[in-house]
Structures are given as C-alpha cells and as structure tokens.
C-alpha positions, 0 to 999 in steps of 0.5 A, spaced: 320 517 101 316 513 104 310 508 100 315 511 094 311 505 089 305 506 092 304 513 092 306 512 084 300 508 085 296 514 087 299 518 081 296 514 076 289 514 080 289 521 081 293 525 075 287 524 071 283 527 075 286 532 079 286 539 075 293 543 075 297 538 080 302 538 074 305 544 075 305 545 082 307 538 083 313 540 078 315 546 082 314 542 089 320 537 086 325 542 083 325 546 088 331 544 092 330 549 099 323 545 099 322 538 102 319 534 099 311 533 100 306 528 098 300 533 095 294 531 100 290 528 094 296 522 093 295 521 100 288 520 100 288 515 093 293 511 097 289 511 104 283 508 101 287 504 097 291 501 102 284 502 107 280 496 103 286 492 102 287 492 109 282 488 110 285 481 109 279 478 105 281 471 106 283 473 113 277 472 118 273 471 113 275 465 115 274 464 122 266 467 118 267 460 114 265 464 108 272 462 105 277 455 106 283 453 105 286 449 100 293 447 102 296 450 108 289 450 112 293 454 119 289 460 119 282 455 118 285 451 125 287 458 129 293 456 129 296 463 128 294 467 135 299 473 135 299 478 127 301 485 128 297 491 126 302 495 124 300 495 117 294 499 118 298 504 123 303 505 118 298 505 111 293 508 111 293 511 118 298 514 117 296 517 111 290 520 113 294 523 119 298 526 114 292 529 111 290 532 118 296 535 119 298 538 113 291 541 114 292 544 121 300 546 122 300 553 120 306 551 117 303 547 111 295 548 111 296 554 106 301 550 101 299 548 094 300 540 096 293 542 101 290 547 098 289 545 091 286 539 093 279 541 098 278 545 102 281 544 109 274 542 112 272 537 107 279 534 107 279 533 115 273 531 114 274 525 110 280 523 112 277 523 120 271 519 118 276 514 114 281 514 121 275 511 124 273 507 120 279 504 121 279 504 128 274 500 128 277 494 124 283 495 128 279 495 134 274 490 133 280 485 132 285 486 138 280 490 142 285 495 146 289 498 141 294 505 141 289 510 139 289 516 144 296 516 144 298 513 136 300 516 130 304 522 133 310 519 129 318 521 133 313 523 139 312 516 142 315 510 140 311 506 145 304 509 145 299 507 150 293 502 149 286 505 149 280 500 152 276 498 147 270 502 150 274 509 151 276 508 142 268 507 141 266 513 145 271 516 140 269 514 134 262 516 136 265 523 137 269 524 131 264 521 126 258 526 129 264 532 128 266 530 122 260 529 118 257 536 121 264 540 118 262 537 112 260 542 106 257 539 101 256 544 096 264 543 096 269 537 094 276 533 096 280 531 090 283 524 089 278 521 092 276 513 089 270 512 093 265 518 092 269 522 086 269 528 091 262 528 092 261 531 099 254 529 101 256 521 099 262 522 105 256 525 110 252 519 108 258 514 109 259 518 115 252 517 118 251 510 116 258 509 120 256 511 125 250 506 126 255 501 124 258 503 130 252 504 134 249 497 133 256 494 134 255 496 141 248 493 142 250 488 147 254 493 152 249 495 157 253 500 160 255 503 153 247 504 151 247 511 152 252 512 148 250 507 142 243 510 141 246 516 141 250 514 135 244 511 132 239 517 134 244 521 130 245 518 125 238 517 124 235 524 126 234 526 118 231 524 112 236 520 108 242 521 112 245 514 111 244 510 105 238 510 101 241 506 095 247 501 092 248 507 088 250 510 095 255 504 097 261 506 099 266 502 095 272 502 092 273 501 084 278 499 082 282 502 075 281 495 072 290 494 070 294 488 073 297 493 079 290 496 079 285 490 079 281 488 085 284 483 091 282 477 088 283 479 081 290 479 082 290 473 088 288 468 082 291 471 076 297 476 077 300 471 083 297 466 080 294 461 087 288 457 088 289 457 095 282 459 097 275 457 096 269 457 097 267 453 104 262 447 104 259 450 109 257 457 106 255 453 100 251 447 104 247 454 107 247 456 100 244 451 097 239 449 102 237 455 101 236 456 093 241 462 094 240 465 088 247 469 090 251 463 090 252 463 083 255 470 084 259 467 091 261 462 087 263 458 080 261 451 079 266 445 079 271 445 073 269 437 073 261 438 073 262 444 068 265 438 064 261 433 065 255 436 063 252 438 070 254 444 074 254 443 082 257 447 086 262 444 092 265 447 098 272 445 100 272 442 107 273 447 112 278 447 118 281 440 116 288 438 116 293 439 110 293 432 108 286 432 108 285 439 105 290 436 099 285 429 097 281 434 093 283 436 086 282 443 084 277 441 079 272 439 084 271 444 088 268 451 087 272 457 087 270 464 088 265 467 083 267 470 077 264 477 078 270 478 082 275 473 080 275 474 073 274 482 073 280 485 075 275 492 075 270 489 080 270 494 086 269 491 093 265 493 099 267 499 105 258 499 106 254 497 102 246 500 103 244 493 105 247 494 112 244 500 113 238 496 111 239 490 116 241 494 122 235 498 121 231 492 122 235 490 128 233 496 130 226 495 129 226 488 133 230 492 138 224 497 138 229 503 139 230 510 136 223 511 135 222 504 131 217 499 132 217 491 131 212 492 127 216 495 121 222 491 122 220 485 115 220 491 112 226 493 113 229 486 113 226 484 107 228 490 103 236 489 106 236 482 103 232 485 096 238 491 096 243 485 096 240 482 091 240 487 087 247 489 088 250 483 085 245 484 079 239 479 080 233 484 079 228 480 077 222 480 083 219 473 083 226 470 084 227 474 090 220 473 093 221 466 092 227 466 097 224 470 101 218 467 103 221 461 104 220 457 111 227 458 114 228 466 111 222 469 112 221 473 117 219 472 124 220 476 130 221 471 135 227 469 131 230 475 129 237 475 131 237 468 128 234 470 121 238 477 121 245 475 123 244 469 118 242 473 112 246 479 113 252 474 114 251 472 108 250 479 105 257 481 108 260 476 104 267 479 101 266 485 106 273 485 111 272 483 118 265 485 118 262 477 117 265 475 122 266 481 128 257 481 126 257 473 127 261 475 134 255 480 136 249 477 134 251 469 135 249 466 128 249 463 123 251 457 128 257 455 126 262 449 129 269 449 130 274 447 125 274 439 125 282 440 126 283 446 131 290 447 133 289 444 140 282 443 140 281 451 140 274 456 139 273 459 133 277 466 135 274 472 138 279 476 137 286 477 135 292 477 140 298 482 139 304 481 135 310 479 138 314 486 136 309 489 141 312 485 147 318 488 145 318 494 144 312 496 148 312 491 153 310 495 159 303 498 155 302 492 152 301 488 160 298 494 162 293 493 155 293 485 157 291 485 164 285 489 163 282 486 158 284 478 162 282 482 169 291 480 170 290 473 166 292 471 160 290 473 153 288 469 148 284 468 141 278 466 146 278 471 150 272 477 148 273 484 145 269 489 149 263 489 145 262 481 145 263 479 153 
C-alpha cells in the first residue's frame, strides 16, 4: 500500500477521533475477496499533512529572505534552477483525489471506508478546496503545470500543461463550487485543520478565493475574473475570516513523528543550517518589531554576555563566508516554533484577509473605498500581533503610528507589501509569491548569486519531466518564453 507509514501517521491522528472506524476497519483488512482501501478520514489527516509539509518552509523563504543559510548557501544563490513537483502530484494531491473518487464512482461511494466519514458533499467539498489550495502553490511556482489532464493515475502518464491563466480560471470555479455544496449543519471526520467544522471550511473556501483574486491584480485581462473571485467571496457578512480563532492552520500532535517542521528540523534531525537573515532582522529592528522576538531568538553568545541582541546571518554569501560565523552569534528561529513541537503553523491565517481587504480598499474595488483602507491595514498588522500573543494595545499602537509603518495611501503598495511580507513570516510560498506581485519590501539580489542571477521569479521544471514528458513539457516552455528559453528569471503569468 502506497504511503503505508504516512497513513500509520494518519492512524494515530484520527483514531481517537473517528467513531466506530475499528471495526469497519477491521473487516476491511480481514476480508480477503475485498482489496485493500484506505478509509476516506486517513487520506484526508495525510493530505493536510502532507499539504503543509509541502511548503518547503526554508525554501523560497529564501528567495523571501525571511531565512538564510548557514553552511550550504546554493538555494540563497539560486543555484538550484530545476525541482520537481512530483511530491505534491503524488502526496497530497493525489489523496485528495483519492477522496473524490471514492465518493463519486458508483463502485465506491457507498462503502463504509466513505460513508462513515461525512457526507459525500462535505468531504468532495473539503477536498476540492484543499486541491486548489494546492494548485496555486504549484502553480505559483512553475506557472504551466498538469492540471486539466493530472491526477488520472494509469490513464496518462504524460499529461498536458495547463496555462497558468486557464489553472486560476479554474480555482475560481472550483472554489466558488465547493463552498456553495457545502452543508454546515454536517461534518468530515479526519480533518486536523478545523475538527470537522463545515462552516470554518466555507470560510477557508472564501478567503482562498480572495487570496486567488487578489493574486491576479496585476492581470489587466484576468480583471473580470479576479472581481468576481473577490465579489464572491465578499458578498455576505462574515464569509471570510473574521478572527485568528478562524486561521486555517495545521496543529500538530506535539510527539517526535508528529511535531511541527521546524521542530523536528532543529531536534529530531538535530541541524542548524538555517537562521534568521540579517536582512529580515535589520528590517525588524529598524522598526522596533515587537514580533522579532517571536521570529527570533537572540545570539547564544549575547545571551551569555549579558546583553541579548539579535543578529541575522549573512544572506546569499558564499559558504565560506557563511561558515566564519559561529552558531552562538547568530539568531535562530524563535522558540514558539523551534522548541515547541505542537505549535501549529499557517495555510491562512485572518491577518491576510485583513491585508488584501485593505488592498482592496486602496485599489477601490468591490465596493470599498480608499477611505476604509488604515482601517483595515492596521487591524491586519493588530491581528498579527495578536496572533503570536502580543496583545498589549499601547505596544501595537506605538508601532503602528511610527513614520515608515503608518499608513499613507499614496505609499500603499509599499506599506502593504512590507508589513504583510513580514505577517507571512513561516506562511510557505506565500512571502515570496506576495514580494513577486506587489514589489516590496525592496530586496537586493544575493551578494554571491550564481552567475550573477535575479532573485528567482519562478521555478523552472525537473529534468525527469524533459524525459518523460518532453513533448508537453516544450509545448508549456515555449508558450510561457513566446519559443524562447525558460528560466528562473522568467515570470509567471500573474507577475509579467
């Protein structure tokens, strides 16, 4: 069976919590006319899993600057051009097809590996709005992706690419079909990031769908299709989040296997490869950020000297360069993540909505006006705050008064990108695809770029795909390069 010790993974996340699967399960597996199947509540518990793990958290993170390396400094170089996506094709995406099909073939969708887990609609439902969740993120990254023609399994070994602009046409569809087919007054079992709760999942659908919208901003043909995610998503009261308690976020059980990334990054494979940048703390503490000593621990050497500072570690040197630091003179990530192995981390978090309301407000569109958007610009940075526990109003006040964080809407793609960048800290992809879009904060190349290379503006495909794939893989290349060469530097869709 495929993913046998992720799905034991699974197993110990949802047997507690899904009611009368022992015994079902038990027939299932002694049954020998039967094949094996994975119950739908399993699949789901991986695919979250394996959703948030996908994320890559020191990945573009460091092209976001957010983190740097401390001894093999390539990826802060961009020296990696080509990664494969196939993780997420066959991880989580292919759970949460799994899901689907299990609920829709006639042959399936009325066994108890299905039924006793949610009603088909709320589990289709769920799992399509995690699909495009996850859609995004892939396609965010490599633009042209399989997406019309993936996931049929034996069907197609060698899908076609999708145009990046067709993919967000289609998570705009899917999103706006799933949350209206969901019924809140039911629930999924096996689900980590809301307990079942449907009309969290509606939410979660609706702010996705601004997320998406938004995303789309800088496409003057896609403007019709990115108000009507937004107008959607905004077309009742409290669709979208309306608290951090709303957060999509993963929570993790708290163990060795089951602790958060970053947890078992630093104590279960014991490596301090990655620290805090000196660019991100320099902005922080030009600031007075009172999240930096969230984002961050101070230097083990200031802590013992009496004087706690905190110190970035050069981004995008060499090795060599990299390696003339010790460890007890730079700062590592904070402790709410790196010394506490339940500490959940972020798919969406309300601060985002909060952000891209007031973008929205700036922009004057779906229905908002310049007028409202301080407001929402400084409820985003408060629920930020608030999120990491700094509550008290004076602190946040202070900050957000202060000449360089006020609001000012001639500057407001600046003071928005800024301070949503640094709200995204630990959010996958979303640091650097939002840096892409919006330009800010300003950031400068790597000091040691491979070949004197740009910040990335996308990933370029694995080498595996040229060889299995190679007719749709050129076909994908030359419509993105209009018959040119593909390369880190050339733009999704969305950034051109």
């Amino acid at each position: 069976m495929k993913h046998s010790f992720n799905y034991l993974y699974a197993f110990l996340f949802t047997s507690a919590a899904v009611v009368g699967c022992t015994n079902d399960f038990e027939e299932m597996n002694t049954n020998p006319n039967e094949p094996e199947r994975v119950p739908t509540a399993y699949l789901l518990t991986q695919a979250q899993r394996s959703a948030r793990a996908e994320q890559q958290l020191f990945g573009t993170n460091l092209y976001a600057q957010l983190f740097a390396e401390t001894q093999y400094t390539g990826t802060s170089r961009y020296d990696l051009e080509q990664l494969s996506f196939d993780t997420y094709y066959n991880g989580p995406l292919a759970d949460l097809q799994e899901i689907i099909d299990m609920n829709t073939n006639e042959e399936t969708k009325d066994l108890a590996e299905v039924v006793n887990y949610g009603s088909h609609e709320n589990q289709l439902a769920v799992a399509r709005i995690l699909k495009a969740y996850l859609f995004q993120i892939v396609t965010d990254q490599w633009g042209d992706v399989p997406y019309t023609e993936a996931l049929k399994g034996t069907a197609n070994f060698a899908p076609a690419y999708t145009p990046q602009a067709e993919i967000y046409a289609d998570l705009v569809k899917e999103l706006k079909e799933a949350t209206a087919q969901i019924d809140v007054t039911g629930e999924v079992q096996g689900d980590v990031i809301y307990g079942g709760d449907m009309n969290l999942w509606k939410k979660f659908g609706y702010s996705l769908l601004l997320r998406i919208g938004i995303r789309m901003s800088e496409v003057q043909e896609a403007e019709s299709i990115a108000l009507d995610a937004i107008n959607t998503a905004l077309a009742a009261p409290g669709n979208v989040f309306e608290s951090n308690d709303e957060s999509a976020v993963f929570r993790y059980l708290g163990e060795a296997i089951n602790s958060n990334p970053i947890y078992y990054h630093f104590h279960v494979d014991n490596r301090t490869d990655y620290a805090i940048s000196n660019t991100l703390v320099d902005f922080m503490l030009e600031q007075d950020d009172p999240r930096l000593a969230v984002y961050a621990n101070p230097t083990e050497s200031s802590v013992a000297a009496g004087t706690p500072e905190y110190v970035g570690e050069l981004y995008g040197v060499t090795d060599d360069i990299a390696g003339e630091t010790e460890n007890a003179d730079i700062s590592f990530i904070g402790d709410y993540w790196k010394e506490n192995a339940s500490t959940p981390l972020i798919f969406q978090s309300y601060s985002e909505v909060l952000f891209i309301k007031a973008e929205l407000a700036a922009r004057g569109w779906a229905g908002l006006s310049e007028s409202q958007a301080e407001g929402f610009y400084n409820d985003a940075i408060a629920a930020s705050m608030n999120y990491y526990g700094i509550t008290d109003t004076d602190v946040i006040d202070d900050f957000i008064s202060q000449p360089g964080v006020a609001y000012d809407q001639a500057s407001w793609r600046q003071l928005i990108g800024e301070q949503k960048w640094l709200s995204l800290y630990a959010v996958g992809h979303e640091p650097w695809s939002e840096w892409r879009r919006l330009g800010y904060p300003l950031l400068e190349r790597a000091p040691n770029a491979t070949e004197d290379r740009e910040i990335p503006l996308r990933r370029t495909y694995d080498t595996r795909e040229f060889t299995l794939n190679r007719d749709n893989v050129d076909d994908a290349v030359a419509r993105q390069t209009n018959g040119g060469t593909l390369a880190m530097s050339t733009p999704v869709w969305w950034d051109r």
